[in-house]
DOVONU-79414 format. One line per 3 residues: number of its first residue (from 1); their letters; for each residue x, y, z of C-alpha. Coordinates in Angstrom, 1 decimal. Layout:
! DOVONU-79414
NUM) A) X Y Z ~ ...
This chain:
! DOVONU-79414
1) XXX) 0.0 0.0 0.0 ~ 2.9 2.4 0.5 ~ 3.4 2.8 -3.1
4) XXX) 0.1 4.3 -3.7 ~ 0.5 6.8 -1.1 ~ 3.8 7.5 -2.4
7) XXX) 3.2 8.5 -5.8 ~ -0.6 10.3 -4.2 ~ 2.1 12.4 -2.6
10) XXX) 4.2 13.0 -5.4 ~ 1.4 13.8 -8.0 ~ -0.1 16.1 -5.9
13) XXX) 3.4 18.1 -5.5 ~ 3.7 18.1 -8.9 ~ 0.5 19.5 -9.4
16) XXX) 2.0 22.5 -7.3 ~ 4.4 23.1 -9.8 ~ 1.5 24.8 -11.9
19) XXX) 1.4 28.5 -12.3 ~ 4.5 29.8 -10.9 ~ 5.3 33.0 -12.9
22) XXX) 1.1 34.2 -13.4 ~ -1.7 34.2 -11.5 ~ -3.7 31.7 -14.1
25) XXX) -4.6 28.1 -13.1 ~ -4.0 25.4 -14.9 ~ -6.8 23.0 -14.4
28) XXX) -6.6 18.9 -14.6 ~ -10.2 18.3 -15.8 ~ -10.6 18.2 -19.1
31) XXX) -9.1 14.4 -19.8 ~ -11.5 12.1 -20.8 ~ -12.1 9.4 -18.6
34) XXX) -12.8 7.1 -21.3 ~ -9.8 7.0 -22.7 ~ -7.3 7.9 -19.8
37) XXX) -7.6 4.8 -16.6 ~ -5.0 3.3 -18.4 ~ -2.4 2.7 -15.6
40) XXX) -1.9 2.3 -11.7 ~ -0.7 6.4 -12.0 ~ -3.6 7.8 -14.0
43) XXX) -6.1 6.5 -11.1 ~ -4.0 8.3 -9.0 ~ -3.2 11.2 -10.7
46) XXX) -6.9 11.9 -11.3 ~ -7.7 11.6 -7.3 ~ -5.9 13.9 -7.0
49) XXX) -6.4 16.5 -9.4 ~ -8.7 18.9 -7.5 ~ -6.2 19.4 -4.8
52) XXX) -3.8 22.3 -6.7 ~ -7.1 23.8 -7.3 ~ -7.7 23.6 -3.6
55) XXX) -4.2 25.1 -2.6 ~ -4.3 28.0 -5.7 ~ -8.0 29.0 -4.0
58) XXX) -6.3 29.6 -0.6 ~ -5.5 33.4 -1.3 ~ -9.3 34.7 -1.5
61) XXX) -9.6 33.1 1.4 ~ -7.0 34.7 3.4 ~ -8.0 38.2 2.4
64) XXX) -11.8 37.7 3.3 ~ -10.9 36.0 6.3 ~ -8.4 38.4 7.5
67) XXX) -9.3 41.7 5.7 ~ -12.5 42.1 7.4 ~ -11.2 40.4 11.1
70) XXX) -9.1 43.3 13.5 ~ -5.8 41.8 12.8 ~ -4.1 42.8 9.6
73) XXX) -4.5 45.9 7.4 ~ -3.3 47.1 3.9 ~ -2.9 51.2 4.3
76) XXX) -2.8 53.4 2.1 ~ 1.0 53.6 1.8 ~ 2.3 56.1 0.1
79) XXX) -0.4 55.9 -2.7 ~ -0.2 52.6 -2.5 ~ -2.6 50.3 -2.1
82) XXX) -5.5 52.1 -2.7 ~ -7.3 50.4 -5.2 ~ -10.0 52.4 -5.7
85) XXX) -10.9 52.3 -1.8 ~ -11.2 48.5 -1.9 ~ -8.6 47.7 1.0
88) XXX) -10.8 50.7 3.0 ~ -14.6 48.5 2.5 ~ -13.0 45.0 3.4
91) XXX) -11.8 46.9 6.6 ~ -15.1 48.6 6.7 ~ -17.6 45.7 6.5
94) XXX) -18.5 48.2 3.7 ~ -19.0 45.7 0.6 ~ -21.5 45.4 -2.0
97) XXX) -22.8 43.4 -5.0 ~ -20.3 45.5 -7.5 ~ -17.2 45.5 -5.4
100) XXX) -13.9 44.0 -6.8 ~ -13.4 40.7 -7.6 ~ -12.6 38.6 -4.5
103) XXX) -16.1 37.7 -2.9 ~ -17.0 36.9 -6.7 ~ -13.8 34.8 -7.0
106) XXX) -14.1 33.2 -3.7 ~ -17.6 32.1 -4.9 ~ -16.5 30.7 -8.3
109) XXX) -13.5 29.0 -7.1 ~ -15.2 27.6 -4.6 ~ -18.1 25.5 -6.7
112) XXX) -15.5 24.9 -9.4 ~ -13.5 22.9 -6.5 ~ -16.5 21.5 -5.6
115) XXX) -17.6 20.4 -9.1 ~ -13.7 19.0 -9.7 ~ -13.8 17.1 -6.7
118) XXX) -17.3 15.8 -7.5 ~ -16.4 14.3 -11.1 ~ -13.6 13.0 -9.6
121) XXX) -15.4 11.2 -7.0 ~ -17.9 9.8 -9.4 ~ -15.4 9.2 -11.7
124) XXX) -13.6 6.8 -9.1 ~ -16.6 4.9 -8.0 ~ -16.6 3.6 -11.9
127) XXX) -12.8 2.4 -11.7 ~ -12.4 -1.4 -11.6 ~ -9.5 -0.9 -9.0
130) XXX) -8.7 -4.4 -8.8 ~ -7.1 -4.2 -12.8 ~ -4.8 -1.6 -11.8
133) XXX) -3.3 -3.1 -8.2 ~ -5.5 -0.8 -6.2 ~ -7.2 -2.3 -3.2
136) XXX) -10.8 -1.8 -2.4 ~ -9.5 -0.2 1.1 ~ -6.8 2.1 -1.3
139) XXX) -9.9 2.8 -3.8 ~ -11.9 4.2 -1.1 ~ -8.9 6.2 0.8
142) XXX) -9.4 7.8 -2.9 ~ -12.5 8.7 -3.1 ~ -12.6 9.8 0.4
145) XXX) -9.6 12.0 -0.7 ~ -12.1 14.0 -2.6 ~ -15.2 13.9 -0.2
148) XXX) -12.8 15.6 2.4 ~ -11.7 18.0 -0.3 ~ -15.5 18.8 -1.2
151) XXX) -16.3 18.8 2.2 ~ -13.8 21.6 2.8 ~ -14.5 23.7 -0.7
154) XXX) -18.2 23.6 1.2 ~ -17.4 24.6 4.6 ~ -15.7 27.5 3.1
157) XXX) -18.6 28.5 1.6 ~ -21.1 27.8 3.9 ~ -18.7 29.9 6.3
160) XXX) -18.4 33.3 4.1 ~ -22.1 32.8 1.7 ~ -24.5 30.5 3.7
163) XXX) -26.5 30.2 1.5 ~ -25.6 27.5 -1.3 ~ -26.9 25.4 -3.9
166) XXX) -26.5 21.7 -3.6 ~ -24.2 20.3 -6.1 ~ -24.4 16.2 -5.2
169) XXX) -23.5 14.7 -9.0 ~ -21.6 15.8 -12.2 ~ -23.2 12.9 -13.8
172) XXX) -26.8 13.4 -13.0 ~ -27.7 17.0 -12.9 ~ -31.6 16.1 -11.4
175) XXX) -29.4 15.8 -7.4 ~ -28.4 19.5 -7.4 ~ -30.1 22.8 -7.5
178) XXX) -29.6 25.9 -9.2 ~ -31.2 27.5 -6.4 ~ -29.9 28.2 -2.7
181) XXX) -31.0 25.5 0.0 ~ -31.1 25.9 3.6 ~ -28.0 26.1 5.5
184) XXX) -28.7 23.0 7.4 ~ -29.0 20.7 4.1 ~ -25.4 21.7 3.1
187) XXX) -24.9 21.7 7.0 ~ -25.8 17.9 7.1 ~ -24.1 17.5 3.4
190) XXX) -20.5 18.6 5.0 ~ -21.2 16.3 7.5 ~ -22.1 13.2 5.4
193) XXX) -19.1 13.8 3.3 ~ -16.9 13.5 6.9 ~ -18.4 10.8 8.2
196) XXX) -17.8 8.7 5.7 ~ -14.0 10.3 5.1 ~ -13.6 9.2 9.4
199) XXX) -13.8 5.8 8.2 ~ -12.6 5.4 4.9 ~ -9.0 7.6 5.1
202) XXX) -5.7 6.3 6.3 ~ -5.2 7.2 10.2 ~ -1.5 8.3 10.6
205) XXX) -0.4 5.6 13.2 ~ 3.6 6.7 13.4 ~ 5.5 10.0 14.5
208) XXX) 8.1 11.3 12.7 ~ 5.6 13.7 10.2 ~ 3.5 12.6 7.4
211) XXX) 6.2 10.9 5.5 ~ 3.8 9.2 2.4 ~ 0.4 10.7 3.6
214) XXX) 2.3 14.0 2.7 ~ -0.5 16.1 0.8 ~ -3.2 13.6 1.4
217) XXX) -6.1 14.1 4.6 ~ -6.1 11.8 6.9 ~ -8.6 10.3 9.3
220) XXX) -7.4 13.0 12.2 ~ -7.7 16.3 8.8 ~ -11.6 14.7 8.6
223) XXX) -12.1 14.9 12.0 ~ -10.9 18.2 12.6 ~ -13.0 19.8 9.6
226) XXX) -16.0 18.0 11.6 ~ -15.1 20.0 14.7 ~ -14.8 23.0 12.6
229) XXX) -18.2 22.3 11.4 ~ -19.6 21.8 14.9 ~ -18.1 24.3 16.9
232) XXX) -19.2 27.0 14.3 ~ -22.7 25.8 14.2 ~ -24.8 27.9 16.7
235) XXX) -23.1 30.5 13.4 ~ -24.2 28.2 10.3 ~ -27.6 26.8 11.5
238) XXX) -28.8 28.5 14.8 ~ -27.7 24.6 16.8 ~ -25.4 24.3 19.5
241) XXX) -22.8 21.7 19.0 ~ -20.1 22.5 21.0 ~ -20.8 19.2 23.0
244) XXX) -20.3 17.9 20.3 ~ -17.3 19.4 19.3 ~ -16.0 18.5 22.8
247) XXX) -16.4 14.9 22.6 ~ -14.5 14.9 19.0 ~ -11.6 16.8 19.9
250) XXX) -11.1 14.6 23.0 ~ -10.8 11.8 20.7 ~ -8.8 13.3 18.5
253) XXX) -6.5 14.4 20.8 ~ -6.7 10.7 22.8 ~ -5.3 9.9 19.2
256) XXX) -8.7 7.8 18.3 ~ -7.6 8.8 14.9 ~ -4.0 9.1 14.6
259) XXX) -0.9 9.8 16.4 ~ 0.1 13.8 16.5 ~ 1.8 15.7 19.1
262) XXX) 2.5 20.0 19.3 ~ 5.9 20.4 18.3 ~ 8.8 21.9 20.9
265) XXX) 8.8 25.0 18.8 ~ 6.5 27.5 17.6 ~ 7.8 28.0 14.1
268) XXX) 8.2 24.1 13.3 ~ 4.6 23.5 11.3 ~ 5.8 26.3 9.3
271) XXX) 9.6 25.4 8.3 ~ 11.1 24.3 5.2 ~ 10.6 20.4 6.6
274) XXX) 7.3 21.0 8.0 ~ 6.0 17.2 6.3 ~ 8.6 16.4 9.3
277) XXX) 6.1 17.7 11.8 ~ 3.9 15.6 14.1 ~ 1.8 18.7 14.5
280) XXX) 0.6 19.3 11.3 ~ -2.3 17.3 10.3 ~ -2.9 18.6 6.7
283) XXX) -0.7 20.7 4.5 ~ -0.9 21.3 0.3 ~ 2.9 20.6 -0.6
286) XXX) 5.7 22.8 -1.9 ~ 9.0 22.3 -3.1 ~ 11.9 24.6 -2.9
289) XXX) 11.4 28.1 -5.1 ~ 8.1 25.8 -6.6 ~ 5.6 27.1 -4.0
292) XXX) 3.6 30.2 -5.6 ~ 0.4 29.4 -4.8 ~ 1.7 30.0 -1.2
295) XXX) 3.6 33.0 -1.9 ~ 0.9 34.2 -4.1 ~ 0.1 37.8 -3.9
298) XXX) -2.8 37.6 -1.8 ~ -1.0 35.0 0.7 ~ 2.5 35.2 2.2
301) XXX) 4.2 36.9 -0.6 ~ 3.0 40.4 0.6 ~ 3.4 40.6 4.3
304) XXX) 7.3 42.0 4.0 ~ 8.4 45.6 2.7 ~ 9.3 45.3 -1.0
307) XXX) 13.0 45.9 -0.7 ~ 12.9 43.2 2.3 ~ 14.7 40.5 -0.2
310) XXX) 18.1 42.6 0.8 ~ 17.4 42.2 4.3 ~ 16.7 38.2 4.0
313) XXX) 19.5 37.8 1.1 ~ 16.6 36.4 -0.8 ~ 17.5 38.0 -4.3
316) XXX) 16.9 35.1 -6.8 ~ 13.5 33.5 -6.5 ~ 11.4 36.6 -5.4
319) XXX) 9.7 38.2 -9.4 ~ 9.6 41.9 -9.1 ~ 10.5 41.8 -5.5
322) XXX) 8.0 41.9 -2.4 ~ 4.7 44.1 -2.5 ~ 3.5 44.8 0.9
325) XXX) -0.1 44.0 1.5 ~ -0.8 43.0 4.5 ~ 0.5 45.1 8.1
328) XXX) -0.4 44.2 11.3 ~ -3.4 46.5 12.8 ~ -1.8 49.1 14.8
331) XXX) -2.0 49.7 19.1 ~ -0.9 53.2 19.5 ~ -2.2 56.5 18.3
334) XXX) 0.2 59.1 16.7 ~ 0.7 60.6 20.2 ~ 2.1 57.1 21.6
337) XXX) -0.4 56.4 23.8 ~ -1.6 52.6 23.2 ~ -5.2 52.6 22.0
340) XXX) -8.0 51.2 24.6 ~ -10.1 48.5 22.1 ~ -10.5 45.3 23.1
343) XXX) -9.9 44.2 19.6 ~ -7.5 45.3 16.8 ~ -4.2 46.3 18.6
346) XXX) -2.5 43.1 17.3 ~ 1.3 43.4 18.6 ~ 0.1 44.9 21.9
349) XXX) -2.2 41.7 22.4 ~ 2.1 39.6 21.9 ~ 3.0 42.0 24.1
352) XXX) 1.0 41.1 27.0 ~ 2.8 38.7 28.2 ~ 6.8 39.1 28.5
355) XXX) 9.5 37.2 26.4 ~ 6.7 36.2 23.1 ~ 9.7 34.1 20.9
358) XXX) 7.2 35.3 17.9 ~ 7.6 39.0 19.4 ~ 11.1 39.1 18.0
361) XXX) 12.8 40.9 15.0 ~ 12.6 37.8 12.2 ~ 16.5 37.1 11.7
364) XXX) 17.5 34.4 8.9 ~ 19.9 32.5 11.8 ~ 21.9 30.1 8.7
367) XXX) 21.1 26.4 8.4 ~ 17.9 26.6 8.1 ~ 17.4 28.3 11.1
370) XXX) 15.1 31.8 12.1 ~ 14.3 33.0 14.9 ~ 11.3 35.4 15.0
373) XXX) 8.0 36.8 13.5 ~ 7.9 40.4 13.5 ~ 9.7 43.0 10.9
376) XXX) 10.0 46.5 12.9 ~ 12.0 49.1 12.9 ~ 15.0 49.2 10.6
379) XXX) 16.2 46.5 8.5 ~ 20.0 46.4 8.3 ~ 22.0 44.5 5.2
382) XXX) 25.4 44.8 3.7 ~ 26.6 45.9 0.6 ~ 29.9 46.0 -1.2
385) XXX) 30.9 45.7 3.0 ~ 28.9 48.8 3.9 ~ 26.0 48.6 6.0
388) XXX) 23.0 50.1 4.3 ~ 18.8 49.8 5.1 ~ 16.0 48.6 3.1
391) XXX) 14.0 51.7 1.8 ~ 10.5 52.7 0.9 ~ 10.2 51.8 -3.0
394) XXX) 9.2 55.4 -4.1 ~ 10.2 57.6 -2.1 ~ 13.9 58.3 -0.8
397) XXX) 13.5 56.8 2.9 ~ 14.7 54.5 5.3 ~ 12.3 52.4 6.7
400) XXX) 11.3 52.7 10.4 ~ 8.6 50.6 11.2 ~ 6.0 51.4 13.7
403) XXX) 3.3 50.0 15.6 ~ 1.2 52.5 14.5 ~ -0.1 54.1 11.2
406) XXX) 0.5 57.5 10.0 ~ 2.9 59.2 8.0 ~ 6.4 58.9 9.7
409) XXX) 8.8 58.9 6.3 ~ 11.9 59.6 7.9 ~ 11.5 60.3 11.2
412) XXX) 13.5 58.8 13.9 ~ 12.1 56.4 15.8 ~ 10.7 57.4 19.4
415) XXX) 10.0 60.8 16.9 ~ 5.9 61.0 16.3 ~ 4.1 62.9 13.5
418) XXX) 2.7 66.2 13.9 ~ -0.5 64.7 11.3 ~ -2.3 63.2 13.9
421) XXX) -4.5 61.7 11.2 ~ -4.4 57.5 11.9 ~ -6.5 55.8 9.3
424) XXX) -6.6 53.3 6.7 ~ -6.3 56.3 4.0 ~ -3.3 58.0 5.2
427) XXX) -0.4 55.6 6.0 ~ 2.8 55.5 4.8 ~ 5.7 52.4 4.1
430) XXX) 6.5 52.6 8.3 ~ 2.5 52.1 8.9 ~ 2.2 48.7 11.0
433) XXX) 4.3 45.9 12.0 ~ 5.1 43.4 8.9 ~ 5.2 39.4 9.6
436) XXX) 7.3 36.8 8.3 ~ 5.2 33.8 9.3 ~ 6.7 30.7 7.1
439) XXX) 10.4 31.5 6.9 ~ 12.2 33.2 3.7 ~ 15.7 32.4 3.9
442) XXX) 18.4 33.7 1.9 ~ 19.7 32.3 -1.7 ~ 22.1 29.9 -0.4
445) XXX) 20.0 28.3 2.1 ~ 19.0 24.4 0.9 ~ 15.4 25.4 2.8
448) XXX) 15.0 29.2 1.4 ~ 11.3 28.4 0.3 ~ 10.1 25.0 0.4
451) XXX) 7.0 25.1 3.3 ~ 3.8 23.4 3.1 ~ 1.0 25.4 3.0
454) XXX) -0.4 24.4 6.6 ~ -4.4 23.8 6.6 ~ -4.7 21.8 9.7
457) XXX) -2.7 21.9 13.1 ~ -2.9 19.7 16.3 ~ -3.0 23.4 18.4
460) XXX) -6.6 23.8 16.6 ~ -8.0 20.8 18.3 ~ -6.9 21.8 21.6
463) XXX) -7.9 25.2 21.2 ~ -11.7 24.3 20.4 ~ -11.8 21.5 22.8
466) XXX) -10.5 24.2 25.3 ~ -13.2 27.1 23.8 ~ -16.0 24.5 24.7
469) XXX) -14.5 23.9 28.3 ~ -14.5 27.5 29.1 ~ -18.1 27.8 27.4
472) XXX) -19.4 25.9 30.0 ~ -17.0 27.3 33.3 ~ -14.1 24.8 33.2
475) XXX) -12.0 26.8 32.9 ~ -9.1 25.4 34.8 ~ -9.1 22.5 32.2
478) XXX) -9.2 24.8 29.7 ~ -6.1 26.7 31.0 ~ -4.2 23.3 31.1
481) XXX) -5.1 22.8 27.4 ~ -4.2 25.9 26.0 ~ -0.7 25.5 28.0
484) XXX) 0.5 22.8 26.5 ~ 0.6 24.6 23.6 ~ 1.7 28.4 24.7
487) XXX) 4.8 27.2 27.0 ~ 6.7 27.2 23.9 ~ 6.8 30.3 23.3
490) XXX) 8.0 31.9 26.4 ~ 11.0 31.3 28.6 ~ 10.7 28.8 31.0
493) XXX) 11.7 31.3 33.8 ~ 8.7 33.3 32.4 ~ 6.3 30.0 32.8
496) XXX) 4.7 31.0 35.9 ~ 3.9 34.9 34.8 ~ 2.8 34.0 31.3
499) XXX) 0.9 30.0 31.6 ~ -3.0 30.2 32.4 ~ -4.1 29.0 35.9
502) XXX) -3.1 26.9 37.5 ~ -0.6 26.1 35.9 ~ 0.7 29.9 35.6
505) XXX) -0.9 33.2 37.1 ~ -2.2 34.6 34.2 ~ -6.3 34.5 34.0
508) XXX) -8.1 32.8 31.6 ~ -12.0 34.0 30.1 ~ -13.6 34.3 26.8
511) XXX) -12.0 37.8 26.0 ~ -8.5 36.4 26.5 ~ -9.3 33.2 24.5
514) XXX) -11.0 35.4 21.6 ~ -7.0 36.9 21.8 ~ -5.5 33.6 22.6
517) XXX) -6.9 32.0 19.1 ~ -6.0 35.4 17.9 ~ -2.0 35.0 18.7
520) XXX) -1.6 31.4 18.1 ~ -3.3 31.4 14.8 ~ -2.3 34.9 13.7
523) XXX) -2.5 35.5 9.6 ~ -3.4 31.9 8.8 ~ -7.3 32.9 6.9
526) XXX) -9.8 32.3 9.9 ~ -9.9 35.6 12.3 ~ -13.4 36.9 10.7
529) XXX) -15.2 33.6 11.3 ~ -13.6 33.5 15.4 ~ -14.9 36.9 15.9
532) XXX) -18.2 36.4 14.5 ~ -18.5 33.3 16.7 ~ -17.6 35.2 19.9
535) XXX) -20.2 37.8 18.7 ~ -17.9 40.5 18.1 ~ -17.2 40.8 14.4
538) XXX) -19.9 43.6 14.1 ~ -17.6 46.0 16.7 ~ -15.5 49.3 16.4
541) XXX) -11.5 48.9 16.6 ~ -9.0 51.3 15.6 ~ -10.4 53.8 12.4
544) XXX) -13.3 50.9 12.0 ~ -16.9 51.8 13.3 ~ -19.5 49.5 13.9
547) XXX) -21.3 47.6 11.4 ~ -24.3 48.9 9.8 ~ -26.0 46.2 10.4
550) XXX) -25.5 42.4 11.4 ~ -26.0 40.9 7.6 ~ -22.5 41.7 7.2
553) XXX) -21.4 38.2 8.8 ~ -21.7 36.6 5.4 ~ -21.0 38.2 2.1
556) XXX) -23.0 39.2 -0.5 ~ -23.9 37.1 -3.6 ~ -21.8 39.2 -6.1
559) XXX) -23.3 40.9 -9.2 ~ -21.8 38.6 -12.1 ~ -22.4 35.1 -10.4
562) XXX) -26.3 36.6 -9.7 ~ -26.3 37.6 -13.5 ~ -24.3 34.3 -14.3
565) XXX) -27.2 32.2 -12.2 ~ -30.4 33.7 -12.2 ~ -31.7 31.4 -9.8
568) XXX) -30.0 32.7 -7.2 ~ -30.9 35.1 -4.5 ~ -29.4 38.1 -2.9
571) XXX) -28.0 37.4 1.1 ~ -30.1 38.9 3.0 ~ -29.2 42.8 4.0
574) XXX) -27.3 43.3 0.3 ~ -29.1 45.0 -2.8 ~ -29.4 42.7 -5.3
């Protein structure tokens, strides 16, 4: 059986090959399957086709998710970023049926993942498995490979739209609806699809990473997308499941389905090896400079100053150099004086407690090694043996980044503006922490770019099974939970300050697990869907008001996929 799992894992990282130089995905659907279930490696290749599509959807995802949460930001820098206003309405909760093209993307790329995984499942259930040295247990670990996939594509959507037609069949057109259904039938659809992926996908029974189930869900990635489902359904379909979502992160964690532990280090799930890592569940593969999709515009790519390749020695795989997107949302005014939201304020909420390892200035330590999230204040790098900084891209300044977000230019740090004007609009290249969460390391580094793209972590099963413990006052429990997780990343002579009771001193409560999830699972596409769960999504931070309204929890249906679809109707709240 190893060998199909092998080449699973190698198909689907060559998939991720696709599309490194443009922003156009190459899709694997179009063979016929008449004439292609000719060898051991079609079957395979074909189960796993959907999957780049799944990885290359990943970036509308991350800036729904974390545009609209409290967390990151995209100023105005400079004149940059503008885009007529867009950046400002995402922040805003200020989006309609015409606005850009993510919510429409998001929509589309969604069902056509769906749709892909679909054919592929119904594709499968016609192979004769037994002519090509596939096993009736490896056939079904493949089609279960795309129910967990669809199941995923679904949850997105059901997360961000809510309302959703049913696509059950590529082959018979008479199971799905042009129309939206209910959110409990795609509720109960999602949940189908995981049931039968529990019991039909390998369960990772050795530690050491996910060696040959590299790229592939598992029986513990299933499980954990079920939790997903339940914990968020009081959101979805007005039910609380959070005992349920209990009782299934208990048995993943008693490893029920597979054998993970948290890793010593905070930055290990996101490393160059991270397959290596008993703490990630899931992950799309990359190889080496072959990992766009990741480093995609909208993902990871734009989180660092554009000149920050000098600073990380990173000169030979980066095309046209960085573009900063994404900053962190700021804590202090332009008088220095922290702001006094209980969201937003995203390095202040590191800050809390003393010695954060992910507080530190990101620094490329050689071998493989970093040490570090952050990017602040000047950013040092030798040339011709003189020691220069990395500059705005315009305009002739160093950079000196701030906590804040205003227009600093060259000003000395300490030094504040006398434009007290802090807002979305008015920022400059200083305006906001930047983050460096999977490492870029320099040119002659063997692991300079080569991370999976991390979907599913072992700390998200303890964090929800400690979010239901504190939901119903145990919260000591709780506290142990989320420690054996956040001791890593503090000094042990720190342990007793910085741990939860009672294993620590530090107090534990909804508000400071809202910023618990916040810190552990900073930037990685899920803040908007945590706040709206803790009720709080619809609140002022920083330049943001309060909603107008509560509809803007889920997204509208966007203009072109209402024209494209007639049969669908407007979210409620949105003019259609």
């Amino acid at each position: 059986m190893k060998r199909l799992y092998k080449i699973a894992a190698v198909s689907l990282a060559s998939l991720a090959l696709v599309g490194c130089t443009n922003l156009d995905e190459t899709l694997y659907d179009t063979v016929s399957s008449s004439n292609y279930y000719n060898t051991r490696d079609n079957v395979i290749a074909v189960a796993f086709r959907a999957f780049d599509h799944g990885y290359w959807s990943v970036q509308w995802r991350q800036v729904l998710n974390e545009e609209s949460g409290d967390q990151l930001i995209t100023p105005t820098r400079d004149g940059w970023f503008d885009d007529g206003g867009i950046w400002r309405r995402y922040h805003d909760h200020l989006w309609d049926v015409d606005m850009g093209h993510d919510i429409a993307d998001e929509w589309n790329n969604l069902f056509q993942g769906i749709e892909l995984c679909t054919v592929s499942i119904e594709e499968l259930q016609g192979v004769d498995f037994g002519r090509f040295n596939i096993s009736q247990e490896e056939g079904e670990n493949l089609i279960a490979q795309n129910r967990a996939l669809r199941a995923w594509f679904y949850l997105r959507a059901l997360d961000e739209f809510r309302n959703l037609p049913l696509v059950k069949s590529f082959n018979d057109q008479s199971q799905n609806t042009l129309s939206q259904v209910e959110p409990k039938v795609i509720y109960d659809y999602i949940k189908e699809d995981l049931d039968f992926c529990i019991h039909n996908l390998i369960k990772k029974e050795n530690t050491g990473g996910n060696g040959i189930l590299q790229g592939q869900f598992t029986q513990a990635a299933a499980a954990t997308l079920l939790a997903r489902l339940y914990i968020n359904a009081n959101v979805y379909i007005g039910e609380d499941h959070f005992a349920d979502a209990e009782a299934l992160c208990q048995e993943i964690l008693d490893g029920k389905y597979g054998t993970y532990k948290v890793a010593d280090r905070w930055d290990e799930a996101y490393d160059w090896n991270n397959e290596t890592s008993d703490e990630v569940i899931f992950a799309f593969p990359s190889s080496g400079a072959h990992s766009y999709h990741m480093w995609a515009r909208r993902t990871y790519w734009a989180t660092v100053p554009h000149q920050a390749g000098k600073y990380f020695n990173d000169q030979k795989s980066k095309a046209g150099g960085h573009n900063c997107m994404y900053a962190c949302s700021p804590s202090y005014d332009l008088n220095g004086v922290l702001y006094e939201y209980k969201l937003g304020m995203t390095v202040q909420k590191f800050r809390k407690y003393p010695g954060d390892e992910r507080l530190k200035l990101y620094k490329n330590l050689g071998n493989s090694k970093r040490e570090g999230m952050m990017l602040f204040g000047k950013l040092p790098y030798k040339e011709d043996g003189v020691t220069k900084y990395v500059k705005a891209p315009q305009m002739p300044y160093e950079l000196c980044i701030r906590d804040a977000v205003g227009q600093f230019y060259d000003l000395p740090e300490g030094q504040w503006p006398s434009n007290k004007d802090s807002r979305m609009e008015n920022g400059d290249m200083n305006s906001g922490y930047h983050f460096v969460k999977y490492p870029m390391y320099s040119d002659d580094d063997i692991g300079q770019i080569e991370s999976d793209y991390v979907e599913i972590r072992l700390p998200e099963v303890i964090y929800m099974l400690a979010e239901c413990k504190v939901r119903k006052g145990d919260v000591s429990t709780a506290g142990k939970l989320l420690n054996t997780v956040r001791k890593r990343n503090y000094p042990k002579a720190n342990h007793t300050q910085v741990l939860y009771a009672p294993d620590g001193n530090a107090t534990l409560d909804m508000e400071e697990m809202l910023d618990e999830w916040g810190r552990e699972f900073f930037a990685e596409g899920r803040r908007r869907i945590d706040l709206i769960r803790f009720g709080r999504f619809t609140e002022a931070w920083w330049d943001k008001n309060p909603d107008p309204g509560d509809h803007t929890i889920i997204f509208p249906i966007m203009r072109k996929v209402l024209d494209a679809n007639p049969a669908l109707k407007q979210n409620p709240g949105y003019n259609s």
